[in-house]
C-alpha positions in Angstrom: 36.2 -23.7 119.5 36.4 -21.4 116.2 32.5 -21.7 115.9 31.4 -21.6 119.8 33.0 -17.9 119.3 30.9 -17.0 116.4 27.9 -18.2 118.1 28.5 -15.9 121.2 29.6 -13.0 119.0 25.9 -13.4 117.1 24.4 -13.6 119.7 22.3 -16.8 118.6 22.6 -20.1 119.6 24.1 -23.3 117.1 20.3 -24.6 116.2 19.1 -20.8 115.4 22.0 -20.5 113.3 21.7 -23.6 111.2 17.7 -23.1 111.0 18.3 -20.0 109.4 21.3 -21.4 106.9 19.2 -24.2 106.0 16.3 -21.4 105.4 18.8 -19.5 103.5 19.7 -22.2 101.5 16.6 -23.2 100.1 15.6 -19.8 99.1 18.5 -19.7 96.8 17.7 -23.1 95.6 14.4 -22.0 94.8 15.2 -19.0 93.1 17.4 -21.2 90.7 14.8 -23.6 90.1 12.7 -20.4 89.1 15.0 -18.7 86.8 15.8 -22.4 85.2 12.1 -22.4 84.2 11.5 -19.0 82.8 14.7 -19.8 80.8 13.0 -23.1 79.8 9.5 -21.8 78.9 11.0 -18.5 76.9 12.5 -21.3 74.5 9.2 -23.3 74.3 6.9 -20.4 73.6 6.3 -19.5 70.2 7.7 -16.5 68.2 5.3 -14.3 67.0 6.4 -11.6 64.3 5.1 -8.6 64.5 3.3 -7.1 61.1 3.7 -3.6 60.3 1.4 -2.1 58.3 2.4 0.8 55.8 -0.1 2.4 53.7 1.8 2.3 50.7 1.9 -1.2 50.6 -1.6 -1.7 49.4 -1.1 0.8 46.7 2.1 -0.9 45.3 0.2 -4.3 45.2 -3.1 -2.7 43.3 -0.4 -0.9 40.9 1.4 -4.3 39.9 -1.9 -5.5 39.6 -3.6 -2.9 37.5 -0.3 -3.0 35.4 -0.3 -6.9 34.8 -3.9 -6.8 33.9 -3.2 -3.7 31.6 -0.8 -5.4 29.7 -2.8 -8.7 29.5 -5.2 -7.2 28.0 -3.3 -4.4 25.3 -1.6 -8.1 24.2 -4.9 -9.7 23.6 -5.9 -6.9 21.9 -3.1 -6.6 19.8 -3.3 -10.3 18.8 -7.0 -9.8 17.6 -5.6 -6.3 15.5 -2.8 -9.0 14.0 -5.6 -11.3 13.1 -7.8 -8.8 11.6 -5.4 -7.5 9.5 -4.5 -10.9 8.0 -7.9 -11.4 7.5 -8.4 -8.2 5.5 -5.5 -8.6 3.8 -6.2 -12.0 2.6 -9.8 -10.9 1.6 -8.1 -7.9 -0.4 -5.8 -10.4 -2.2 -8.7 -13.1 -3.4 -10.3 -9.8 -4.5 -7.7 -8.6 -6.5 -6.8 -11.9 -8.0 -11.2 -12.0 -8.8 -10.7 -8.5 -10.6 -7.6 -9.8 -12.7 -9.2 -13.1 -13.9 -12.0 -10.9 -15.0 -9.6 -8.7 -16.8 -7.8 -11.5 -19.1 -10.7 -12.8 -20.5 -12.2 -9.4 -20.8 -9.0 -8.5 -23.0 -8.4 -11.7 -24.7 -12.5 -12.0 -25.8 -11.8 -8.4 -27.8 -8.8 -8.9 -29.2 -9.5 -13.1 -30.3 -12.7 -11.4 -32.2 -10.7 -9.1 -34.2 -7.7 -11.6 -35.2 -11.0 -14.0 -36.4 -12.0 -10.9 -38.5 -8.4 -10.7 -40.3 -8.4 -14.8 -41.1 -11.9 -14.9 -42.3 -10.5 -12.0 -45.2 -7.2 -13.7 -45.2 -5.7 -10.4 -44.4 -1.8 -10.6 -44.2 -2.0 -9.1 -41.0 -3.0 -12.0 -39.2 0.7 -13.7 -38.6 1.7 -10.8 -37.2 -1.3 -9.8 -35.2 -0.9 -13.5 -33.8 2.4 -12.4 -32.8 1.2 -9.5 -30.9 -1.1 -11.8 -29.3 1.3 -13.8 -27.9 3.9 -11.1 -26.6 0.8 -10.1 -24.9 0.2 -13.7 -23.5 3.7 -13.9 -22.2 3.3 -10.8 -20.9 -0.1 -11.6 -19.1 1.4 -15.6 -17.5 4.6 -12.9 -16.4 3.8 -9.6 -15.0 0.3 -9.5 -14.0 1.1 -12.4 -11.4 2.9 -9.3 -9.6 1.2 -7.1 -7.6 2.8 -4.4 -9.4 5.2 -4.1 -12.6 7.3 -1.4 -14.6 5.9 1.0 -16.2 8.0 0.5 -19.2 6.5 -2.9 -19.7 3.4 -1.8 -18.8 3.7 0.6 -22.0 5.0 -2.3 -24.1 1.5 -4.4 -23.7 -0.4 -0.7 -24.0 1.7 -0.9 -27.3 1.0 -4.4 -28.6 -2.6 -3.6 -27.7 -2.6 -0.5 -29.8 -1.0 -2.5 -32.9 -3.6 -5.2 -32.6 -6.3 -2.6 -32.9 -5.0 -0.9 -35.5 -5.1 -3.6 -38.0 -8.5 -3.4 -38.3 -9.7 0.4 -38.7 -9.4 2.6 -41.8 -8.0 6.2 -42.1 -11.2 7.6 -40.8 -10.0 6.9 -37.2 -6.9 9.0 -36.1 -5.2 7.3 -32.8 -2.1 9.3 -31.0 -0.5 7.7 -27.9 2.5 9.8 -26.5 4.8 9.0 -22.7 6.3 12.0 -21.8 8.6 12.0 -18.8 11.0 9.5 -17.4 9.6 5.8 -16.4 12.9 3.8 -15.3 12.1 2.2 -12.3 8.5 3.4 -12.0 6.0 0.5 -10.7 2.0 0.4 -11.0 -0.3 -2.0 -10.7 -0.5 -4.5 -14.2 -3.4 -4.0 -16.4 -4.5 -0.8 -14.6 -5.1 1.5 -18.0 -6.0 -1.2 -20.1 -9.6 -0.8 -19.4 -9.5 2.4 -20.3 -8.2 2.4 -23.5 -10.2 -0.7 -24.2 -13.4 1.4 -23.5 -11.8 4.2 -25.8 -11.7 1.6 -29.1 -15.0 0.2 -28.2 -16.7 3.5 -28.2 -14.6 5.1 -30.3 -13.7 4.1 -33.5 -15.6 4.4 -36.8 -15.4 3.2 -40.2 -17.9 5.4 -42.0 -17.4 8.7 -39.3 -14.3 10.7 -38.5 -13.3 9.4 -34.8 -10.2 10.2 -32.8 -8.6 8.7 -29.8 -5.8 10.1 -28.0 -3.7 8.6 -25.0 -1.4 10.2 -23.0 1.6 9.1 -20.2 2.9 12.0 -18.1 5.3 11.3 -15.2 7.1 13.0 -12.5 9.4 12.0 -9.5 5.9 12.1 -7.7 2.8 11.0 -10.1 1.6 9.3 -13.0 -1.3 10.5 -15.2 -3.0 9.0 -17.4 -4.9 10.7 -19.9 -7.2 9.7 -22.8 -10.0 11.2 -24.8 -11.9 9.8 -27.5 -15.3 10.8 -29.7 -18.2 9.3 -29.3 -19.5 7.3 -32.4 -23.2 7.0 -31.6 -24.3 4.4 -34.2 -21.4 2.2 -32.5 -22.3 2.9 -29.0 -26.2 1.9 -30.2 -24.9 -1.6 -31.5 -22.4 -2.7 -28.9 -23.2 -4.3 -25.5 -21.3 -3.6 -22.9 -19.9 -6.4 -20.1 -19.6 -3.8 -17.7 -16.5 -5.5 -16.6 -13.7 -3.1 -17.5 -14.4 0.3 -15.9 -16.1 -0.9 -12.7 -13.2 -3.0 -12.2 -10.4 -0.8 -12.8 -12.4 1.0 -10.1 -12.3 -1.2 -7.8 -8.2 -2.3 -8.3 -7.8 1.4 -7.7 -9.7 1.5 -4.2 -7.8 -1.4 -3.3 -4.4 -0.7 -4.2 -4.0 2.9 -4.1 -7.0 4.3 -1.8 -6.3 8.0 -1.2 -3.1 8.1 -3.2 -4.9 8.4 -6.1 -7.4 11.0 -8.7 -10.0 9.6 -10.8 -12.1 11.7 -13.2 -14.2 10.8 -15.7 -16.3 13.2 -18.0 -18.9 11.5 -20.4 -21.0 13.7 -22.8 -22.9 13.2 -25.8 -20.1 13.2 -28.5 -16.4 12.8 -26.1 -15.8 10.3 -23.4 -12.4 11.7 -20.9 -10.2 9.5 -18.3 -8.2 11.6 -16.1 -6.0 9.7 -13.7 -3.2 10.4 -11.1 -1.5 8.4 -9.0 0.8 9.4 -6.3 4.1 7.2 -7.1 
């Protein structure tokens, strides 16, 4: 009864009405079955990121990059600088150690000829000479190992030197040797003034002419000079040869060890050879 009312209130009759529910029906049905598969292929379809470009991206990237080659190459550069300066420094060391081997037997060929000439005139000098000798020696096996030494030892050897010289000339040869200054603590290079004053008994001394040879130590908190003067004896310089060791190699030690921290001045005339030196301490 309830729905012959509704019909006639509608206006439609019962097979209209369920046409159109059935109608109704299946358009929500379909519109379920829609939506179900938009939900279904939203999942499936791939996510895509979006890039953003900044322009200040690239130039971060070529700065890292410019930065880590930079320093790639400043460390392989630095590596070669480290090997280089081993190099050179090994080089300067076998030089050094060439100049001083030249030096002992440079020294030790002058001073063996004049203990010879005491024991062949069974002078009795020669003990003590022998003595001198081997202070020197001891001193040579020691010090001259070192790169550099005390002055005050290096003075002790210039002493023993002198004394071995001396044994041998007359009264016609006059030799002064004077330090002024204080030398505690101050360091030089071993055997560096040796070839000097060497040079200035070769050259030097006479036993028929009046001769002179003076040698002189200042020091200061900030150098060391080294001074010696000595005549000339011309029938001397005539007979002896010279090795050509000494000189040329104290030369070279200097260079080496001391480079622009140093003054070298020699002045050689007819009757007076000169050594001025002064290193910066």
């Amino acid at each position: 009864m309830p729905k012959e009312i509704a019909f006639l209130i509608n206006g439609q009759s019962k097979e209209t009405l369920q046409e159109q529910f059935i109608e109704e029906r299946n358009q929500r049905e379909a519109i379920i079955e829609k939506n179900t598969t938009d939900a279904n292929t939203q999942q499936l379809k791939p996510k895509i990121k979006t890039i953003v470009y900044f322009p200040g991206s690239f130039a971060v990237f070529f700065l890292i990059l410019t930065i880590g080659i930079c320093s790639k190459a400043i460390g392989q550069w630095m590596s070669f600088e480290r090997t280089k300066q081993q190099i050179a420094h090994q080089k300067v060391n076998a030089e050094l150690s060439y100049l001083k081997s030249q030096v002992n037997p440079h020294f030790f060929f002058n001073t063996l000829n004049n203990i010879y000439s005491l024991a062949v005139v069974q002078s009795d000098k020669t003990a003590a000479s022998v003595l001198k000798l081997s202070s020197i020696m001891r001193y040579m096996l020691t010090e001259v190992q070192e790169e550099k030494t005390l002055l005050e030892k290096e003075i002790d050897h210039i002493k023993n030197y002198i004394d071995l010289q001396m044994v041998r000339l007359t009264n016609k040869v006059s030799v002064s040797f004077t330090v002024n200054g204080t030398i505690d603590g101050i360091k030089v290079a071993p055997l560096l003034l040796i070839p000097f004053i060497e040079n200035a008994f070769k050259y030097g001394v006479s036993t028929v002419e009046q001769s002179a040879i003076e040698i002189e130590i200042n020091t200061t908190e900030k150098c060391l000079q080294f001074i010696s003067s000595n005549t000339i004896v011309q029938t001397q310089n005539i007979l002896q040869s010279s090795t050509g060791i000494g000189i040329s190699n104290v030369k070279r030690r200097l260079e080496l060890l001391y480079k622009d921290n140093y003054t070298l001045n020699i002045t050689n005339n007819t009757f007076n050879f000169k050594v001025f030196l002064e290193i910066n301490i």
